[in-house]
N, CA, C and O of each residue as an XYZ file, in Angstrom:
448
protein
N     127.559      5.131    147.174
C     128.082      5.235    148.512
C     127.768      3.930    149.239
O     126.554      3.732    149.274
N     128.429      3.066    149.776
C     128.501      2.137    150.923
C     128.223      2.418    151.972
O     128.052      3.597    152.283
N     128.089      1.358    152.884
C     127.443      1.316    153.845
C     128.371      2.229    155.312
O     127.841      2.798    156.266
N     129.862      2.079    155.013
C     130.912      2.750    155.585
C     131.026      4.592    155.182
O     131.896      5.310    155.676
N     130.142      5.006    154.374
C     130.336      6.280    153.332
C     130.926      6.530    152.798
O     131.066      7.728    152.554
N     131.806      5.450    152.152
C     132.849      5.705    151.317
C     131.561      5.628    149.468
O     130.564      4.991    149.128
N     132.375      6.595    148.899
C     132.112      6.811    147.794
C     133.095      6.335    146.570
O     134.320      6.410    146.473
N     132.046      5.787    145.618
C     133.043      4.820    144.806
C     132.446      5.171    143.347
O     131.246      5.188    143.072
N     133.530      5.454    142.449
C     133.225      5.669    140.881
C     133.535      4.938    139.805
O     134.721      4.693    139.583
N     132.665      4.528    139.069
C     132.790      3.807    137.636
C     133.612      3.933    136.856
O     133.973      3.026    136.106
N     134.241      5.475    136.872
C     134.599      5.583    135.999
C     133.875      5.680    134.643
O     134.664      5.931    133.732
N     132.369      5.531    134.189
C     131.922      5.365    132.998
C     130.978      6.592    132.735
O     130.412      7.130    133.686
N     130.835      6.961    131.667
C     130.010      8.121    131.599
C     129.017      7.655    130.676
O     129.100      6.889    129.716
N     127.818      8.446    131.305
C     126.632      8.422    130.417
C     126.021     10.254    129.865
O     126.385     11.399    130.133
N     125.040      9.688    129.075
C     124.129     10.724    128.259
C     122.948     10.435    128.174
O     122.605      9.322    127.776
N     121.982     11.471    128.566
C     120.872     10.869    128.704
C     120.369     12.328    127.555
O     120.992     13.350    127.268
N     119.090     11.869    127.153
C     119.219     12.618    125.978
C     116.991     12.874    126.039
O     116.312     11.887    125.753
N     116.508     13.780    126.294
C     115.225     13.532    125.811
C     114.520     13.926    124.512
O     114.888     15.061    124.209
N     113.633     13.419    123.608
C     112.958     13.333    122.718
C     111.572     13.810    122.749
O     110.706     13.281    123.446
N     111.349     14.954    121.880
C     109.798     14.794    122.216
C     109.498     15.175    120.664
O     110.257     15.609    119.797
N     108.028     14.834    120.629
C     107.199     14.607    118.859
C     106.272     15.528    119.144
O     106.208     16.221    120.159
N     105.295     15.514    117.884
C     103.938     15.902    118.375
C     103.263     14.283    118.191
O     102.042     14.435    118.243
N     103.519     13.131    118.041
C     102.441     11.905    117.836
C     101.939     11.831    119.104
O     102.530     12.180    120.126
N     100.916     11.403    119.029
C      99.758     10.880    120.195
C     100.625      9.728    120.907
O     101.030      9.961    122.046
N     100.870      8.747    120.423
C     101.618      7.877    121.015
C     103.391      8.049    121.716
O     103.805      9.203    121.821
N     103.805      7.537    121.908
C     104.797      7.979    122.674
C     106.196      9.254    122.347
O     107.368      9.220    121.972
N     104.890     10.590    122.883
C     105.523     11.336    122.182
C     106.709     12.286    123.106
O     107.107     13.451    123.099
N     106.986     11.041    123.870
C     107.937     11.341    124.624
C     108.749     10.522    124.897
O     108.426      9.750    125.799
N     110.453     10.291    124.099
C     111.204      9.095    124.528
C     113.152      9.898    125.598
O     113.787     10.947    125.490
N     113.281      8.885    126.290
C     114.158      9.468    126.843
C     115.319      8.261    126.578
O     115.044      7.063    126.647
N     116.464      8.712    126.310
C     117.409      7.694    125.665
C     118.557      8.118    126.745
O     118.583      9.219    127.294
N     119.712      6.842    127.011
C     120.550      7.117    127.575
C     121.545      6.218    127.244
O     121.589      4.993    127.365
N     122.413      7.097    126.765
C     123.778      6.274    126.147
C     124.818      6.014    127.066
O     125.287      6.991    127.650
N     125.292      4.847    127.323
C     125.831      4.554    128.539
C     127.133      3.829    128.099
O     127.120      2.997    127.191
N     128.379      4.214    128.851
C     129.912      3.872    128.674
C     129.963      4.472    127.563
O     130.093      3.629    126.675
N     129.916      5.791    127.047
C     129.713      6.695    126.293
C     131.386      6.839    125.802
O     132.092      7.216    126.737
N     132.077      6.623    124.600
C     133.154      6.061    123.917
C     133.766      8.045    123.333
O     134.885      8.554    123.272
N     132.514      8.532    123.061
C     132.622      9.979    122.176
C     132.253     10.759    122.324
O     132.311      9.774    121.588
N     131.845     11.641    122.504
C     130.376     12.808    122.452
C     130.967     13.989    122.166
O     131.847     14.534    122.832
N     130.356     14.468    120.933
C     130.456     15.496    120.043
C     129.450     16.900    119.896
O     128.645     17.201    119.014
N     129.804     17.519    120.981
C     128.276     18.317    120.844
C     128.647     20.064    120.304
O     129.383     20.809    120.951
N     127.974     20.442    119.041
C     128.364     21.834    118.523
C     127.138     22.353    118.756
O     126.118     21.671    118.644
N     127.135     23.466    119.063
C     126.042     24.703    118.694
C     125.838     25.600    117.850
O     126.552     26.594    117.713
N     124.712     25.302    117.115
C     124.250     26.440    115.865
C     124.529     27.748    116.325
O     124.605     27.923    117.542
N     124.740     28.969    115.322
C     124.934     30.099    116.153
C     123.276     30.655    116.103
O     122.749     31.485    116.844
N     122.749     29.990    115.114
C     121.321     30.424    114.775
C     120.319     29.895    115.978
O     119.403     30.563    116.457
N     120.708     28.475    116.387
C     119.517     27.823    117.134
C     119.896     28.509    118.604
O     120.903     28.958    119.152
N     118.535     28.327    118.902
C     118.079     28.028    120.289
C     118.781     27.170    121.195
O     118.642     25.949    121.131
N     119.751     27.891    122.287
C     120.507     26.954    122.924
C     119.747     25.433    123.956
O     120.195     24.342    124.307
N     118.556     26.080    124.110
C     118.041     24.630    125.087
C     117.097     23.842    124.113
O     116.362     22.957    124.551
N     117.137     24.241    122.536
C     116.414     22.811    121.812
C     117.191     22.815    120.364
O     118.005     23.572    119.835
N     116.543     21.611    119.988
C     116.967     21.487    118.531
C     116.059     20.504    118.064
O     115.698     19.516    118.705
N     115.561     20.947    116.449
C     114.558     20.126    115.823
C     115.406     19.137    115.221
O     116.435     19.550    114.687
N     115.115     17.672    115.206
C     115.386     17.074    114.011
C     114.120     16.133    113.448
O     113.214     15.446    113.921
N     114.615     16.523    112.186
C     113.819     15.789    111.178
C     114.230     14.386    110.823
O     113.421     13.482    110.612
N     115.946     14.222    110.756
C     116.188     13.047    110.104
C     117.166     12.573    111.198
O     118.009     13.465    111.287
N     117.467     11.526    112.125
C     118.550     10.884    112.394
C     119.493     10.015    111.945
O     119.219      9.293    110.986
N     120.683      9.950    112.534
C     121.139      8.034    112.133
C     121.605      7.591    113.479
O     122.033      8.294    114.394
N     121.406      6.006    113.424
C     122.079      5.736    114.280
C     122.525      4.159    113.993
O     121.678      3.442    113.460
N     123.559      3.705    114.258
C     123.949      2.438    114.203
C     124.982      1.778    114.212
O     125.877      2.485    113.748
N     125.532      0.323    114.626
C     126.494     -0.295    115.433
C     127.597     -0.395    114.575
O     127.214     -0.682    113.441
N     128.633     -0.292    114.647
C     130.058     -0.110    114.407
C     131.095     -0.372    115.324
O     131.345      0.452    116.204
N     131.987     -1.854    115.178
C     132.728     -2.291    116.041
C     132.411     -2.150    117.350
O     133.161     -1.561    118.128
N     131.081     -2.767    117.767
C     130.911     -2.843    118.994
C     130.305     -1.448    119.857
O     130.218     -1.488    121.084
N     130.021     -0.588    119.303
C     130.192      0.711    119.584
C     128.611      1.255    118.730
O     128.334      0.950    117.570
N     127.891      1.958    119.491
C     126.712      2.779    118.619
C     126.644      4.111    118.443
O     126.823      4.886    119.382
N     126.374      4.514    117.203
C     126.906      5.855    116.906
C     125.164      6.318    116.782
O     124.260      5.603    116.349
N     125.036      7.900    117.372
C     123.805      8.275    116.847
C     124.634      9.674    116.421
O     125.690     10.172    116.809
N     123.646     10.046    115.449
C     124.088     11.370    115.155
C     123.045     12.064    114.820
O     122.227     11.333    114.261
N     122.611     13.414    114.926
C     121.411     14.637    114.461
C     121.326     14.435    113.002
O     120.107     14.555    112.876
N     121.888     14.153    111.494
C     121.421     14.088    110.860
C     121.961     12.975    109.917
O     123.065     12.431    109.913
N     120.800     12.776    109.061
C     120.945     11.321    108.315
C     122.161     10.943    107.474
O     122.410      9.756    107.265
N     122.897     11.884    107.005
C     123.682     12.120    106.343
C     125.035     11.880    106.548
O     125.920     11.513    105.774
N     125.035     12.251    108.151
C     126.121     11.977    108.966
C     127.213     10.824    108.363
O     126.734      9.904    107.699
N     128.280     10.858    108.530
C     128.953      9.324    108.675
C     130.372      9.733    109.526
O     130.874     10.856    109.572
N     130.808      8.654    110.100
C     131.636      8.323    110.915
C     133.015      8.909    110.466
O     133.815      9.459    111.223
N     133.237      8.635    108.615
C     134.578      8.684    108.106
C     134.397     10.311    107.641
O     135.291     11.053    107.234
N     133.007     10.621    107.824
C     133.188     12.064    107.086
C     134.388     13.319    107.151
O     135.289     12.577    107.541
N     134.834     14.221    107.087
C     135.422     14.896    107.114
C     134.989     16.185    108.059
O     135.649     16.926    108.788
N     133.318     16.107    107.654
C     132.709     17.101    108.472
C     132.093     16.684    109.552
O     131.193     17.393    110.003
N     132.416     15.515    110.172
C     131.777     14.680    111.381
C     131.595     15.284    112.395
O     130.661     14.982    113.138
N     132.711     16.597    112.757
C     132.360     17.167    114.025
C     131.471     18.600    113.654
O     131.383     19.580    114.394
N     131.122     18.512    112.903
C     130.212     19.674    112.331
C     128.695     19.504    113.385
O     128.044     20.402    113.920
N     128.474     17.985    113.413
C     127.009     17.765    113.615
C     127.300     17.350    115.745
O     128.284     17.252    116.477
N     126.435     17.285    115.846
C     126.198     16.828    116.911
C     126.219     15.172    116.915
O     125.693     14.570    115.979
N     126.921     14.381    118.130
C     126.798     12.636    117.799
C     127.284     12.111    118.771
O     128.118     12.740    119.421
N     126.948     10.965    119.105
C     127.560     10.299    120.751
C     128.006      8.937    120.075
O     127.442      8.266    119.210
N     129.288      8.731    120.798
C     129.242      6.912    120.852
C     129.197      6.155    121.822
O     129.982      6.663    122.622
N     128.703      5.099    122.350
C     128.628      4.693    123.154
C     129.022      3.142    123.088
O     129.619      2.670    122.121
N     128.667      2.455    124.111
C     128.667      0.850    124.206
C     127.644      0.399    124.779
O     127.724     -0.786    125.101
N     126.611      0.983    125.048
C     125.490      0.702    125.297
C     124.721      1.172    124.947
O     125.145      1.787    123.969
N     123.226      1.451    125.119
C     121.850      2.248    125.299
C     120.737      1.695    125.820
O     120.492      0.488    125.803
N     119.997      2.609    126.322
C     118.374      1.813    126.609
C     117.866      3.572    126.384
O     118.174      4.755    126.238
N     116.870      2.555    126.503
C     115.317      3.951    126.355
C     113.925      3.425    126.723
O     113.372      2.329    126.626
N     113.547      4.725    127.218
C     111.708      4.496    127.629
C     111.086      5.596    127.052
O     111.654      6.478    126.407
N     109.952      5.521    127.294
C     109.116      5.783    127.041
C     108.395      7.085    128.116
O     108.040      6.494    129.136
N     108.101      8.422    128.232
C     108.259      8.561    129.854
C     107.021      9.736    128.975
O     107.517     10.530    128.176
N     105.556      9.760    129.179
C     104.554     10.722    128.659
C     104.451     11.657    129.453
O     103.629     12.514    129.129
N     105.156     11.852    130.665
C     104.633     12.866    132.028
C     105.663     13.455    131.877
O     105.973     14.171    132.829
N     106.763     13.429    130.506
C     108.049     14.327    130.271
C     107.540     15.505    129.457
O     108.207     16.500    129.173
N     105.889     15.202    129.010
C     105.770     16.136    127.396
C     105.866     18.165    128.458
O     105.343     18.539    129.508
N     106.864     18.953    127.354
C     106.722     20.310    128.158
C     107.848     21.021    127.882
O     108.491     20.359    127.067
N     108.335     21.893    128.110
C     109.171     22.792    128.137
C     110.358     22.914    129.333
O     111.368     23.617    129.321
N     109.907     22.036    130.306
C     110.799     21.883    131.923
C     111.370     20.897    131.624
O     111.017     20.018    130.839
N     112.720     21.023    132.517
C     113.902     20.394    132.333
C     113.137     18.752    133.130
O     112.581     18.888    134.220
N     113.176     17.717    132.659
C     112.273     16.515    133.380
C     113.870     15.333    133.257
O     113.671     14.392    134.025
N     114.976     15.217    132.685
C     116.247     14.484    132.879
C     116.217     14.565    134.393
O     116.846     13.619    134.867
N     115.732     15.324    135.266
C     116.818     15.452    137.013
C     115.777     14.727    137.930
O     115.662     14.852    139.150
N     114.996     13.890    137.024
C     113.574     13.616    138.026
C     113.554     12.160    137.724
O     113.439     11.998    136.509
N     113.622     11.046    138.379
C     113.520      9.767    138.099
C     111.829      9.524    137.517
O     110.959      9.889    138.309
N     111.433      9.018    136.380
C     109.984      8.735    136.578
C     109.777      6.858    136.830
O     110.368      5.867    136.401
N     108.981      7.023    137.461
C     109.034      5.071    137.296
C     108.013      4.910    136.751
O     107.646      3.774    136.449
């Protein structure tokens, strides 16, 4: 919003995504995929709608573009690609955020 209150949009969408481990060290990462190209999101009928474990990821650059996906196996040309969960984007960053570790929703809260 400007200084007049006019409200103005990017147009670009993001995903912000949080991570948590059991390691001592940063066992809390928060990722956010930004100018977001794809996003593919399915639900197990088995899992738990507000988590999901993973064991194995992938993620990596392809024409300019970064693909992550829930499991290692994943690939882009697969056939079963929309099976898994996966974002593309044109950007990313990530931190590090330890006052996220918990069960409460902590994405709606800026931490600095």
């Amino acid at each position: 919003m400007d200084e007049q209150l006019a409200m103005h949009f990017d147009n670009k969408t993001s995903v912000k995504m949080l991570f948590q481990s059991q390691f001592r060290e940063a066992s809390v990462i928060e990722v956010e995929f930004q100018d977001v190209v794809q996003f593919n999101w399915c639900q197990s009928q088995s899992a738990d709608s507000g988590m999901t474990v993973l064991m194995q990821a992938v993620c990596f650059w392809k024409d300019n573009t970064l693909y992550w996906a829930e499991d290692i196996d994943w690939s882009l040309e697969g056939l079963d690609r929309n099976d898994y969960r996966w974002i593309a984007a044109k950007n990313v960053r990530w931190r590090i955020i330890e006052a996220a570790l918990g069960p409460d929703p902590r994405l709606l809260k800026p931490v600095n």
